[in-house]
Backbone as CSV, one residue per row, in Angstrom:
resi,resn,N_x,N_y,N_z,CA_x,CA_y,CA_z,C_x,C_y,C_z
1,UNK,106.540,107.853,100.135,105.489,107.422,101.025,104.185,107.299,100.211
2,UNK,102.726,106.603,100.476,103.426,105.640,102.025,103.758,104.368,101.822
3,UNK,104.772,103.938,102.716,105.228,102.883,103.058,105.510,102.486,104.068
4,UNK,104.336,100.855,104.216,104.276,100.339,105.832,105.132,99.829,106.173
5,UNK,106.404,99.234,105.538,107.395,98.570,105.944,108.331,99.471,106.758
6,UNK,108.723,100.628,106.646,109.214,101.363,107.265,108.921,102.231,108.881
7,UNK,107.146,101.845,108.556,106.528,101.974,109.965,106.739,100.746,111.033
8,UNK,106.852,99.467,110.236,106.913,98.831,110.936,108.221,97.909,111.353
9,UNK,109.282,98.395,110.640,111.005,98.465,110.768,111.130,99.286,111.777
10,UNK,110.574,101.032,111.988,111.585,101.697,112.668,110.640,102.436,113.185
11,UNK,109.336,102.001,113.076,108.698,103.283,113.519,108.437,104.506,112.783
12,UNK,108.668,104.334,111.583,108.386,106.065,110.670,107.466,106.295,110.659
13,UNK,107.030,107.483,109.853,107.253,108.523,110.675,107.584,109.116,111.646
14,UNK,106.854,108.827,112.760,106.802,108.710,114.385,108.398,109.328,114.739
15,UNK,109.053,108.245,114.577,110.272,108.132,115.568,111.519,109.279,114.438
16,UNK,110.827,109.903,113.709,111.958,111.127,113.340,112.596,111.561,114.429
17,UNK,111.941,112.175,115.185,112.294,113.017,116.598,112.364,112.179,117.331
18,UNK,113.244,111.443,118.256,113.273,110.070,119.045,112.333,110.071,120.199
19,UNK,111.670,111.425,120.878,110.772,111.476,121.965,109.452,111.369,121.464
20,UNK,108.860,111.285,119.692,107.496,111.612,119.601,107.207,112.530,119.668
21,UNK,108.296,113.737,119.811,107.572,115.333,120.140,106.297,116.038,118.741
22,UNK,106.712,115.148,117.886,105.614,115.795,116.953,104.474,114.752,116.709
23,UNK,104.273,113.972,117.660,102.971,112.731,117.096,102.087,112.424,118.466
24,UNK,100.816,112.622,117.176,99.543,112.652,118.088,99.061,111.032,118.365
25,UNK,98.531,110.310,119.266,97.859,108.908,119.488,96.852,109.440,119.431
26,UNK,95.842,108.849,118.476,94.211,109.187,119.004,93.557,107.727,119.038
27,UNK,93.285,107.839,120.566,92.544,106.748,120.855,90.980,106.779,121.270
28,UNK,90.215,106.353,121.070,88.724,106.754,121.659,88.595,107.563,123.013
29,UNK,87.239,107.619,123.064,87.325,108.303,124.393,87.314,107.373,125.904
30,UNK,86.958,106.381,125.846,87.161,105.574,127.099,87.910,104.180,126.592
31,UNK,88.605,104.430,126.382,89.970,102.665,125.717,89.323,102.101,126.503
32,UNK,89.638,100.767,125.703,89.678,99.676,127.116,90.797,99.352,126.995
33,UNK,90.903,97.890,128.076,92.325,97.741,128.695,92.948,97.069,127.468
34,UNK,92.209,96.332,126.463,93.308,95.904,125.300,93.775,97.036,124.361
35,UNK,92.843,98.128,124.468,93.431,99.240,123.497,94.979,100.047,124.209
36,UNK,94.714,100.113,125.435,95.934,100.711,126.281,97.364,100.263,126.329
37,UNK,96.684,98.730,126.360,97.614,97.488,126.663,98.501,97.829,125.210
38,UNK,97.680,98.107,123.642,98.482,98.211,122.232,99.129,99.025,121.949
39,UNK,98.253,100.304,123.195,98.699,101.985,122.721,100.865,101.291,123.345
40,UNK,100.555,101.510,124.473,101.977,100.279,125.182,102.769,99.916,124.097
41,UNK,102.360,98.738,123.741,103.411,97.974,122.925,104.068,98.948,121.558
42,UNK,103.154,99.515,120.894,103.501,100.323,120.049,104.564,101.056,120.935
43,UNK,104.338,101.661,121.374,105.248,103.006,122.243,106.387,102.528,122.275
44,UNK,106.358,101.190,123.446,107.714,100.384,123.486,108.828,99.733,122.543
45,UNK,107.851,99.650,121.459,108.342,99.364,119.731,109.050,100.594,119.342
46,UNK,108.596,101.453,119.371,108.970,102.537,118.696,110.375,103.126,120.009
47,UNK,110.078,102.716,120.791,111.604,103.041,122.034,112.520,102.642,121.806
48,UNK,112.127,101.247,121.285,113.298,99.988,120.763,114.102,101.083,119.462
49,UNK,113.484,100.970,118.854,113.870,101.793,117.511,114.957,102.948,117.662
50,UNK,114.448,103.631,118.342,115.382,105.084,118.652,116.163,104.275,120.284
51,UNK,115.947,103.666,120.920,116.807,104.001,121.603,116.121,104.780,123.263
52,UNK,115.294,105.332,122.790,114.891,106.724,123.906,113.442,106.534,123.843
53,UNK,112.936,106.904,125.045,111.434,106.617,125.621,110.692,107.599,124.989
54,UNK,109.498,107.493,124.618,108.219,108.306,124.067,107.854,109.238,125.059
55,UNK,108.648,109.948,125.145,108.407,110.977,126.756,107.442,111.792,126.295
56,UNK,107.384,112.759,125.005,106.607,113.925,124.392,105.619,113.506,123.826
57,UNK,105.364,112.075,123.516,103.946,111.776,122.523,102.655,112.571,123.107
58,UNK,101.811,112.900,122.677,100.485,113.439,122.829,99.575,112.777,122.915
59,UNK,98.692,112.411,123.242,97.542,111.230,123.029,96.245,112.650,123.383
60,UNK,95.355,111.894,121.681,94.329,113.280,121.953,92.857,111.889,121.912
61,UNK,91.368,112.529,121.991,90.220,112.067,121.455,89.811,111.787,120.485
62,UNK,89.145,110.970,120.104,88.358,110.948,118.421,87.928,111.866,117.865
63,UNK,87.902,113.098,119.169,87.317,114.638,118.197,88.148,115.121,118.036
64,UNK,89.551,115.223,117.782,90.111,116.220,117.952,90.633,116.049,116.284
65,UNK,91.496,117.551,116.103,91.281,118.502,115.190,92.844,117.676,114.173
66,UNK,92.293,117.665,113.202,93.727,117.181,112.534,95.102,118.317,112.065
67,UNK,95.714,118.891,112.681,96.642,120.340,112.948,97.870,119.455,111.744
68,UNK,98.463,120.893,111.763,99.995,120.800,110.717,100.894,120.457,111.343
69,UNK,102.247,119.970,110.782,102.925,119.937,111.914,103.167,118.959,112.781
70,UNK,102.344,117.826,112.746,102.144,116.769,113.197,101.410,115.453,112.918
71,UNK,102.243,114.652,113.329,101.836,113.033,112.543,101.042,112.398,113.200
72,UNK,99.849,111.246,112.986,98.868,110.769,113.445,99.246,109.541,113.736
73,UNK,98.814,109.047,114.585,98.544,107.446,114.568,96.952,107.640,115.540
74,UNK,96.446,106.593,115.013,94.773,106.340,115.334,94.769,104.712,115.907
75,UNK,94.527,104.695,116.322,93.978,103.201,117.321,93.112,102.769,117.613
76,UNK,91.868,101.550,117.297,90.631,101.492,117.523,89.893,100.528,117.098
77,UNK,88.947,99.723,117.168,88.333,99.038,116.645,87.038,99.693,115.593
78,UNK,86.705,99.294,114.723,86.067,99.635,113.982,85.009,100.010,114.469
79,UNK,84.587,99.494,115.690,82.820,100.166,116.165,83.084,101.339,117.087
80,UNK,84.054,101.829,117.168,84.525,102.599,118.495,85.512,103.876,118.354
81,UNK,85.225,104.840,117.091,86.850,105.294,116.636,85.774,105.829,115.603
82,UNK,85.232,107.294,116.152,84.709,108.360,115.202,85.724,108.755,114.044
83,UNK,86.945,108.865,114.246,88.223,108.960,113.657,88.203,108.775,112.046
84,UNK,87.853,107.312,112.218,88.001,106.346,111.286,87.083,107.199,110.171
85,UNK,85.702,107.175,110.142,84.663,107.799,109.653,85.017,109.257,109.274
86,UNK,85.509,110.171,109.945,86.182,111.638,109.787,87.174,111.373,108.626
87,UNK,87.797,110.522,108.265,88.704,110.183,107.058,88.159,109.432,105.862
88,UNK,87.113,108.726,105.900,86.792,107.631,105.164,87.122,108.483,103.593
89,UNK,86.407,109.323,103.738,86.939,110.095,101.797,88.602,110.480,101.245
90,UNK,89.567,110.342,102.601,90.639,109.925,102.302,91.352,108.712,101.628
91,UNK,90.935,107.787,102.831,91.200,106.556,102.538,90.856,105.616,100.992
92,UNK,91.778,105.145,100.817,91.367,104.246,99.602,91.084,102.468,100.083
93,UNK,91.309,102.655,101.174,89.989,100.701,101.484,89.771,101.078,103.249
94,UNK,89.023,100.876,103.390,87.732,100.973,104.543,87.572,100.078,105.055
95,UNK,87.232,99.803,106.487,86.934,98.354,106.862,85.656,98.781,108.080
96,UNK,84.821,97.516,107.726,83.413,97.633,108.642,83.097,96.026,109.282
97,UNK,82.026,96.214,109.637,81.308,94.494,110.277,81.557,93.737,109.030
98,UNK,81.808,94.295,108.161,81.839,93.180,107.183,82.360,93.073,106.052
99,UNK,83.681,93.570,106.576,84.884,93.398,105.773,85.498,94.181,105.231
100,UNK,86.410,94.203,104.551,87.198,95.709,103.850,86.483,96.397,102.500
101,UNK,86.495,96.845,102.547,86.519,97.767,100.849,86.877,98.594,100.231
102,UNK,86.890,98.316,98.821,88.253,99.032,98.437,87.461,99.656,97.578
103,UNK,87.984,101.175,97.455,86.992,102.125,96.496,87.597,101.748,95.000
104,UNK,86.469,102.020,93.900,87.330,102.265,92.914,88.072,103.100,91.937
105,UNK,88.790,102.700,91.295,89.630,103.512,91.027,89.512,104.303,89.400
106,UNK,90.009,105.528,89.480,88.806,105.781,88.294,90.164,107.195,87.829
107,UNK,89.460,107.715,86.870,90.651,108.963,86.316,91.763,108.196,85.000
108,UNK,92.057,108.960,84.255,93.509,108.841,83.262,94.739,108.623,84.276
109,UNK,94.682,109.331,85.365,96.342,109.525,86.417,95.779,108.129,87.161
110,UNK,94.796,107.709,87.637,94.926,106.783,88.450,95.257,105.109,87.259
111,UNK,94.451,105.200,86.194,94.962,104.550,85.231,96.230,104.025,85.470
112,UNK,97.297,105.083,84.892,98.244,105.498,84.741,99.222,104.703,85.734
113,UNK,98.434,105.316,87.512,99.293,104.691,88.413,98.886,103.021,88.274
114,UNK,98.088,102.816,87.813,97.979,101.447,88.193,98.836,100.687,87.264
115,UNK,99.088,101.034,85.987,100.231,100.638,85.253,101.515,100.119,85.864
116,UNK,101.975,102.275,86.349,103.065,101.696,87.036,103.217,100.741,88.134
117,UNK,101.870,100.645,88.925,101.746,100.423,89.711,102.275,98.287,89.433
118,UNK,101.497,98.090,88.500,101.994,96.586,88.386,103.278,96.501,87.567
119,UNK,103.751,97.287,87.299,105.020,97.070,86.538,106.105,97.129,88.082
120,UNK,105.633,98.219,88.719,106.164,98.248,90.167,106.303,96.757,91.057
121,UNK,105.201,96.440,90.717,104.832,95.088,91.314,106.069,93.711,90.714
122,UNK,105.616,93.641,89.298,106.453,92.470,88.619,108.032,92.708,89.226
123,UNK,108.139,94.224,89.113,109.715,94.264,89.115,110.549,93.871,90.914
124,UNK,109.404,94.189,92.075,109.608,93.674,93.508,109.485,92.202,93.523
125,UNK,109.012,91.755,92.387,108.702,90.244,92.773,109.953,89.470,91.959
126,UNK,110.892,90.155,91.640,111.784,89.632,90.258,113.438,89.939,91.639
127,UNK,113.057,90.623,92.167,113.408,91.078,93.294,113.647,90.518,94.733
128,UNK,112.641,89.540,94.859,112.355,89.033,95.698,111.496,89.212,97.143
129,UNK,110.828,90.857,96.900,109.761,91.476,97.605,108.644,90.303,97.783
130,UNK,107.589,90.467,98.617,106.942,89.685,98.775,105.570,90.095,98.927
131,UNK,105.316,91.225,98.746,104.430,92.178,98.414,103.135,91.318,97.530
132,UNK,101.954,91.077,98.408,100.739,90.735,97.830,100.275,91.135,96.713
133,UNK,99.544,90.510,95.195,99.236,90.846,94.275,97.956,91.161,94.454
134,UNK,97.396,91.815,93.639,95.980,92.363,93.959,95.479,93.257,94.639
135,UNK,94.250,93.344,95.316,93.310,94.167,96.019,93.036,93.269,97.384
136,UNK,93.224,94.072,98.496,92.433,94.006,99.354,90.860,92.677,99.381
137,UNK,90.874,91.663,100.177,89.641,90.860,99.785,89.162,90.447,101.067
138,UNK,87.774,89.609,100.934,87.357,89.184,102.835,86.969,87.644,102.000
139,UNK,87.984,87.214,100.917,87.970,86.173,100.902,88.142,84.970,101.934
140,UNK,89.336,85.141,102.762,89.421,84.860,104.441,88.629,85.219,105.374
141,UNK,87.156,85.714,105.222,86.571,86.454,106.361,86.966,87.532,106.803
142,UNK,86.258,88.535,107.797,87.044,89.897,108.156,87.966,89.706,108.460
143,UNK,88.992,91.061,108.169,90.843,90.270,108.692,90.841,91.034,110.518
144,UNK,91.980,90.622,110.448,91.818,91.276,112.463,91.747,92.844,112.553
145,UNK,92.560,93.271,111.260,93.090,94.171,111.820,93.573,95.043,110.375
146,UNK,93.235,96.331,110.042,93.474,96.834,109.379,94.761,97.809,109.326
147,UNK,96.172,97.692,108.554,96.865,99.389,108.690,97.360,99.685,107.626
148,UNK,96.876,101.117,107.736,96.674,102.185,106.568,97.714,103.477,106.833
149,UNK,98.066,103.606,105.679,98.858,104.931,105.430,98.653,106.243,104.538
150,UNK,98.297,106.816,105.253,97.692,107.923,104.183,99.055,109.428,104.342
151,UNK,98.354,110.336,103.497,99.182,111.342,103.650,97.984,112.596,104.557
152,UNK,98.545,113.088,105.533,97.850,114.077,106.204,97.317,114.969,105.190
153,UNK,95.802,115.022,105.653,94.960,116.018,104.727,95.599,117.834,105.053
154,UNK,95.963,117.830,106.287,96.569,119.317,107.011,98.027,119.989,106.483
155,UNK,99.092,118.689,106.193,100.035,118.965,105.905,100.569,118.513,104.631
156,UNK,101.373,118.721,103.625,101.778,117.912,102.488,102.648,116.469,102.857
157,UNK,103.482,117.301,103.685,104.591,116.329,103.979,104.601,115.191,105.536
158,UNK,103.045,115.363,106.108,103.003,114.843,107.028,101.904,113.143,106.720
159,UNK,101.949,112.579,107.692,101.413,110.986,107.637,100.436,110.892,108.905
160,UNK,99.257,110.211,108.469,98.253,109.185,109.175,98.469,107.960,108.957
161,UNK,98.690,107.287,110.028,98.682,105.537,110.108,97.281,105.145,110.755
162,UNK,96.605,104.547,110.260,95.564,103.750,111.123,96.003,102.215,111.309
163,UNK,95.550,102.165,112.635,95.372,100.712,113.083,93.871,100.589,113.138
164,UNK,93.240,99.835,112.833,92.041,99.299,112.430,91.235,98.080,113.204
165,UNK,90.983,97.782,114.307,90.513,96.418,114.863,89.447,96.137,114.849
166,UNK,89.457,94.400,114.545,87.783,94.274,114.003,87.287,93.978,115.319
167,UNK,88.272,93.814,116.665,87.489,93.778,118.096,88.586,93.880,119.095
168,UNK,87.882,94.258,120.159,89.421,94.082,121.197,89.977,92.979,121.034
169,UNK,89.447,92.031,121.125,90.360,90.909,121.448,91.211,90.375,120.501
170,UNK,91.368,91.133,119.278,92.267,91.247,118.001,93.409,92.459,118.314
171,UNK,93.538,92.816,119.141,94.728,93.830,119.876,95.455,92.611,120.158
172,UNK,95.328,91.847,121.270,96.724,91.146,121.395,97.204,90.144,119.958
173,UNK,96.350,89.566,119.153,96.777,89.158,118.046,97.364,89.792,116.806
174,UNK,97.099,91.226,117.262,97.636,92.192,116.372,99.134,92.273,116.789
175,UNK,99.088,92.648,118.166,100.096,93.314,118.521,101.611,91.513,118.381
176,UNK,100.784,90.911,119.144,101.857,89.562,118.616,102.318,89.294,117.722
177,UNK,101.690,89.685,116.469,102.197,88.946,115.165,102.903,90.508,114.729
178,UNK,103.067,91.140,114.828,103.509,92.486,114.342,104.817,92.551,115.101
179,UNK,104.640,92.624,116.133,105.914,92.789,116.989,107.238,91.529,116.552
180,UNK,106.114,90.723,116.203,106.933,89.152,116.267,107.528,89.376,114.369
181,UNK,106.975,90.291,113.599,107.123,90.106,112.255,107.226,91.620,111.568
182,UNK,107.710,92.653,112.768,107.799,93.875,111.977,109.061,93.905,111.655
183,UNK,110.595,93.184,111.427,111.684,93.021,110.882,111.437,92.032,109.265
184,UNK,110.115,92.279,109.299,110.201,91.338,107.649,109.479,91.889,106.940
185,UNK,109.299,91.530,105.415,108.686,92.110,104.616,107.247,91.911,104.353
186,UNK,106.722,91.511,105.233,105.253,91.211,105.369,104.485,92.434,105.156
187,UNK,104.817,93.278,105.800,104.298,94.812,106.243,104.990,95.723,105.231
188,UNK,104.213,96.261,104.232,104.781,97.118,102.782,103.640,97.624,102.611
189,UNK,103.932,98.538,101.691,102.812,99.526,100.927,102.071,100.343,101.704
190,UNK,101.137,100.435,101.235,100.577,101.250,102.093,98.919,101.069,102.785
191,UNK,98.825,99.967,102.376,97.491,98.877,103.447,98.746,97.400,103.477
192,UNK,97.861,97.029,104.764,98.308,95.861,105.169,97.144,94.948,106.023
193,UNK,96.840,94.222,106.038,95.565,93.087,106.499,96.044,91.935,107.131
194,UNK,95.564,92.082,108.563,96.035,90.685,109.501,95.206,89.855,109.453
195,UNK,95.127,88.683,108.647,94.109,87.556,108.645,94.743,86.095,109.032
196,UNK,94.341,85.337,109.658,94.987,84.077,110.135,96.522,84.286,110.650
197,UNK,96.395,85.404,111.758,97.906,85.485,112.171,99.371,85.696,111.309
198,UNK,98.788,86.353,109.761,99.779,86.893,109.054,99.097,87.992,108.428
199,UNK,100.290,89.041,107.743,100.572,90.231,106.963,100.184,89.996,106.037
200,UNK,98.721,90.424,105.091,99.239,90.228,103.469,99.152,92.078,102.983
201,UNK,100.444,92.041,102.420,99.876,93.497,101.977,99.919,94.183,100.765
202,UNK,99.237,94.944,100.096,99.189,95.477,99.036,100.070,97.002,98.199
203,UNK,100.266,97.085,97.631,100.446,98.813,96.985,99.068,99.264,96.451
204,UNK,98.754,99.611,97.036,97.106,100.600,96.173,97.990,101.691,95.108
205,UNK,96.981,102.166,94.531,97.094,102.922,93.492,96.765,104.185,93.834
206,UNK,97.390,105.154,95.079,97.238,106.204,95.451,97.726,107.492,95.339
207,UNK,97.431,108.328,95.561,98.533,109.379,95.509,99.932,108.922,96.838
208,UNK,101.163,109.092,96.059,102.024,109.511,96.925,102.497,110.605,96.905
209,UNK,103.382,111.169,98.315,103.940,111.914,98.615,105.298,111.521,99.335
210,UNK,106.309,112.417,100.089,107.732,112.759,100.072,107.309,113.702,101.525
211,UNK,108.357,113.051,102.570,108.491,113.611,103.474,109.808,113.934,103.768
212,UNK,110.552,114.744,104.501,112.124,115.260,104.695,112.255,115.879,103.067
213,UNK,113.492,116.529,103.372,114.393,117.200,102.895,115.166,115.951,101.766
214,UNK,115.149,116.642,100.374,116.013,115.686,99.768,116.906,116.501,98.661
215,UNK,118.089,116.370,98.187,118.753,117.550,97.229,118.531,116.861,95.787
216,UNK,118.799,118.245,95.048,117.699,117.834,93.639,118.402,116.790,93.090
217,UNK,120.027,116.304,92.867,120.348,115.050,92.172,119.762,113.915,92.721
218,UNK,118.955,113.543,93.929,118.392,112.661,94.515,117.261,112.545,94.388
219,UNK,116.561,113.844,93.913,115.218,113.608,93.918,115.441,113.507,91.900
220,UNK,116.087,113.997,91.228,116.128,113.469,89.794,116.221,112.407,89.550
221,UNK,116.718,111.217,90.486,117.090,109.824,90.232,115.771,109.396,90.317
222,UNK,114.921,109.711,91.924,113.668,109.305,92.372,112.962,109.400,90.844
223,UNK,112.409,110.526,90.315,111.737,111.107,88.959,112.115,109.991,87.787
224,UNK,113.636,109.805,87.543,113.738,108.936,86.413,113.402,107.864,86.770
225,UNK,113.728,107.135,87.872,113.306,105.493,88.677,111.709,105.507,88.260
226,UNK,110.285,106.628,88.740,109.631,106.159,88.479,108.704,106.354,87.535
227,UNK,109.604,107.448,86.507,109.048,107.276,84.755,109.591,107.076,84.024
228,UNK,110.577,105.576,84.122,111.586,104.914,83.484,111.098,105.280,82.337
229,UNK,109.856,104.804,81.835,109.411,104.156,80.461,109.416,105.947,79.289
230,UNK,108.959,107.087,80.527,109.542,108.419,79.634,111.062,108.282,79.471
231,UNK,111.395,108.071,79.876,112.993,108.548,79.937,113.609,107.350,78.560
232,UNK,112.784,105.903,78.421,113.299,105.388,77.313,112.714,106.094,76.057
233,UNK,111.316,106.718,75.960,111.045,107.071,74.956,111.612,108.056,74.437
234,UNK,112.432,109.166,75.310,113.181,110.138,75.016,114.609,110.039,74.270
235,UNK,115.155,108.645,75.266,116.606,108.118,74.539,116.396,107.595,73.422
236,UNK,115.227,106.837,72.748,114.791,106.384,71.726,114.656,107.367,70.696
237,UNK,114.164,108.723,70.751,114.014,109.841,70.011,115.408,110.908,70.460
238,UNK,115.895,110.434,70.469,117.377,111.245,70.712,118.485,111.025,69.584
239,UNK,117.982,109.446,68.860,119.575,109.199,68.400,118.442,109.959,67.047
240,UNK,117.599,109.749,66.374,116.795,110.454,65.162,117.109,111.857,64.873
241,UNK,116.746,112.319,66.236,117.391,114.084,66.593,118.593,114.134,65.913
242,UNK,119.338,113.504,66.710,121.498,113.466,66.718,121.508,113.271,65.171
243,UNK,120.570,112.396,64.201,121.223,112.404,62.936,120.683,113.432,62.000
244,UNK,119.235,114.235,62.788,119.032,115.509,61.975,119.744,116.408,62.434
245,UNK,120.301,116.764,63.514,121.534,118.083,63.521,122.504,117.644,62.784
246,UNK,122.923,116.484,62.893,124.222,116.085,62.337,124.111,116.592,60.743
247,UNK,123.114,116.081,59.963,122.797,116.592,59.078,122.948,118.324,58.583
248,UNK,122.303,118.584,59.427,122.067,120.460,59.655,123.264,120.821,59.501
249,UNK,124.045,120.323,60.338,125.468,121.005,60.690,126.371,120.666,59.757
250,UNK,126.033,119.469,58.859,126.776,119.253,57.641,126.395,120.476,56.636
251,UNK,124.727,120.828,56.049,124.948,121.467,55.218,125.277,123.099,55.434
């Protein structure tokens, strides 16, 4: 994690537990009827998925407390959603009256990820992923609709999704083109930007994390998959080794 394609395939996080018993909605304090109308469709999306109705979901305020234990989804338009602002030093791109922005990126490890990060990239596109190149832009003007995946500041293994709207009346254009396009690969990584009635989305260069239970030969594969390039430098200095013992053990 994170990864939006999977939120928007099956509902993940969310729909682990098929009732929502562990996920909070935070919607402002007085929705209006297009925010209600989205809180809806989501819900019903995520029913589709499992099978079984959102009987246990929680729906809290913009004040409320970010607890362990439980997964977020946030809903809101950008002028209306204290929420949004309570996270901003999380988040790695932001969206306001006037457009997204993307912090920058700075450190040896973030370096680092950004390496892998486009080598990640070349190799989905060789692939046939369809995963947007670049950064986040308002080259198109503000996009409709912002969604973000972060990792819960409360828990290690838990997730915040934001939905992001640049106005109500970008709820039903949100919710149309999503519903109509969450079986494709439009929706990946971990931002995604609705501009002219499509998905473009990015991999930022963030920290990830790992949610569920995984056994260690599975998580050793995960480790070698994504520091291929250690694992060649090691086999590369292995056969040098093999001919100095070999040596050793001769004399």
């Amino acid at each position: 994690m994170p990864n939006l394609e999977l939120f928007a395939n099956a509902g993940f996080p969310f729909t682990q537990l098929a009732d929502l018993a562990e996920t909070t909605v935070v919607l402002p304090a007085v929705p209006s009827p297009e925010e209600i109308v989205l809180y809806l469709h989501l819900m019903s999306h995520f029913g589709a998925q499992t099978g079984y109705p959102a009987l246990r979901v929680s729906v809290a305020g913009p004040n409320t407390v970010i607890s362990k234990a439980r997964d977020y989804l946030i809903l809101d338009t950008i002028a209306n959603q204290p929420a949004f602002a309570s996270l901003d030093a999380s988040l790695p791109v932001t969206m306001d009256s006037n457009g997204v922005h993307v912090k920058p990126a700075h450190s040896y490890l973030t370096a680092v990820s950004s390496i892998q990060a486009a080598v990640s990239r070349r190799w989905s596109a060789m692939l046939g992923n369809d995963a947007t190149q670049g950064q986040p832009s308002n080259v198109a003007g503000v996009p409709d609709a912002l969604v973000e995946e972060i990792e819960s500041p409360s828990s290690p293994d838990r997730s915040i999704v934001l939905v992001e709207l640049k106005d109500n009346a970008s709820a039903d254009v949100f919710a149309d083109v999503f519903l109509d396009r969450s079986q494709t690969h439009d929706i990946t990584g971990s931002v995604s930007l609705l501009q002219m009635s499509k998905f473009a989305s990015y991999p930022m260069n963030g920290e990830t994390y790992r949610v569920g239970n995984i056994s260690w030969y599975a998580m050793m594969r995960i480790w070698l998959t994504q520091y291929f390039l250690l694992l060649l430098l090691v086999t590369a200095l292995s056969f040098p080794a093999a001919l100095w013992m070999r040596g050793w053990l001769a004399r």
